[in-house]
N, C-alpha and C positions, 0 to 999 in steps of 0.2 A: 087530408084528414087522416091523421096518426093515433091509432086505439094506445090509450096506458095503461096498464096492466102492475100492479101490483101482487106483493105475495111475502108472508109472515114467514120466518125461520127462525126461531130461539131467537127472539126479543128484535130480530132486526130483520129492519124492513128496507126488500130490495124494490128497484121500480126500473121498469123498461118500457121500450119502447121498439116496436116493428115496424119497418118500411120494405114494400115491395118495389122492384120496377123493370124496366131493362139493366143488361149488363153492360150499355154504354151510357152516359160515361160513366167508367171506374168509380164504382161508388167505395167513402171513406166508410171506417166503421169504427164508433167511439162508444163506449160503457159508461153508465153514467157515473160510475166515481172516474171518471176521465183519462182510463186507460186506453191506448190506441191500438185498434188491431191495421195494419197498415194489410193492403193488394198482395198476395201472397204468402204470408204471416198465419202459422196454425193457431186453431180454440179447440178446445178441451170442453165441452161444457157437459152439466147434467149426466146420463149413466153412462158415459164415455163417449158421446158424439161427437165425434172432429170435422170442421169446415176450415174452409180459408177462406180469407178475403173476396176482395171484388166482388162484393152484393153478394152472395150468398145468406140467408135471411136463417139465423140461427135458434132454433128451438128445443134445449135440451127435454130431456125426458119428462112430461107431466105425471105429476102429484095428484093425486084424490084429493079435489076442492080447490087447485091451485090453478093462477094463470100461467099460460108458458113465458118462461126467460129468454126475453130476444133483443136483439141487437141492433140499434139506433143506425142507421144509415145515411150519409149523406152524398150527393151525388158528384162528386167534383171529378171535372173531365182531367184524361192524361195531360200533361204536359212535357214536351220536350224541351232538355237542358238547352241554357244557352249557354257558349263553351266560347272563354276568351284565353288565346294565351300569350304570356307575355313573357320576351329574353331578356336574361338579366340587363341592370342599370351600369352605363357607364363607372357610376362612384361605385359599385358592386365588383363588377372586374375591378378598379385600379385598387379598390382593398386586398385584391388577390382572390375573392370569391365569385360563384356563379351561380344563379340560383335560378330557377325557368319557375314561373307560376301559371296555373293553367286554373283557372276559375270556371265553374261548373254554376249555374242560377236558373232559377224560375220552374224547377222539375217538379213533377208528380208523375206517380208515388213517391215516396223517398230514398229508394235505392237507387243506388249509380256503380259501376267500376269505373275504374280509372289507371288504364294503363302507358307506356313510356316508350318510345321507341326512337333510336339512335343510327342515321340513315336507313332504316329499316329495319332495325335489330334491335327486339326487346329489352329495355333496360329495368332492375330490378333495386338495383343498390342506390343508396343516397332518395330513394322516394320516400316521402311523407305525405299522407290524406288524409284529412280530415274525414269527420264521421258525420253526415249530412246532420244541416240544423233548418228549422221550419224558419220562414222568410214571414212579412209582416201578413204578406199575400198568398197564407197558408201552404206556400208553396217551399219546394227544400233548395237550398245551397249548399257546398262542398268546394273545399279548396285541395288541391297537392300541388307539391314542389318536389322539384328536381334539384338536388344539389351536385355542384360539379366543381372540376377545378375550371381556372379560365383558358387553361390547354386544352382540358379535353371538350370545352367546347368550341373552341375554335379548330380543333381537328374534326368535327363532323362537319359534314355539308348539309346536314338536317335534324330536329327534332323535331315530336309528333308526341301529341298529346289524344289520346284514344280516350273517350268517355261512351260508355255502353250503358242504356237504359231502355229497359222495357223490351229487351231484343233486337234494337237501333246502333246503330255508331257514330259519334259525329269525331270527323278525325283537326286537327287545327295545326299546322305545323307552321314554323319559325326556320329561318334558314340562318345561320351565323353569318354570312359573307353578306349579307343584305343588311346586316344591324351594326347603326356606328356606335 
């Protein structure tokens, strides 16, 4: 049972809604013109109140005759990424390119890093990531690649694809000399 609350401001009319509960699971947090405050993520509301995320139950400053302004919560547990990674395609080398994809799926909250590493040494150049995008199963995915030439991945004897969420790591490495 969820109280709605209503309340008049110069002709427009805002409407919320409050949920309390525990802080597992990570609960989401949506506004009703369908703004997302995502786990983490600052609010500003009413006479300078700031919260974050993860359930936190937000009630800016009350008005003389007003209800408080608060924030829709829903409960959806963490989820950890599922991390695939895959070394470039033979037609990939023989065009002269090299490209490593490492697929990141099924996460909650939406943040993720995603780092690169080269027999064990960080790599920074040639990476591109995507910017998480919400999956059918409200849940986020994220891609990056590695681009290389087909030398320089055949002079390593490892890459490692590093995806950090939630303060976790899952690490997924590809060896060159084991990919025909």
């Amino acid at each position: 049972d969820v109280p709605l609350g209503t309340r008049s401001k110069d002709r427009h009319i805002q409407k919320a809604t409050s949920v309390s509960g525990p802080a597992e699971p990570v609960p989401g947090v949506g506004w009703v013109d369908s703004k997302t405050l995502e786990a983490g993520e600052s609010l500003r509301s009413g006479k300078g109140q700031q919260t974050r995320g993860s359930g936190t139950q937000i009630l800016p400053h009350r008005r003389r005759g007003s209800q408080p302004l608060a924030a829709l919560t829903s409960g959806q547990p963490k989820s950890a990424p599922s991390v695939t990674l895959f070394p470039p395609s033979s037609e990939e080398l023989g065009a002269n390119k090299a490209t490593l994809v490492c697929l990141v799926s099924d996460f909650y909250p939406g943040a993720v890093t995603v780092a690169w590493k080269a027999d064990g040494s960080s790599i920074t150049q040639g990476v591109e990531t995507t910017k998480p995008s919400k999956q059918s199963n409200n849940k986020y995915a994220a891609s990056s690649y590695l681009s290389l030439s087909p030398d320089k991945w055949k002079s390593h004897s490892s890459f490692s694809c590093l995806v950090t969420h939630e303060g976790s790591t899952v690490e997924k490495k590809v060896v060159p000399a084991e990919c025909s």
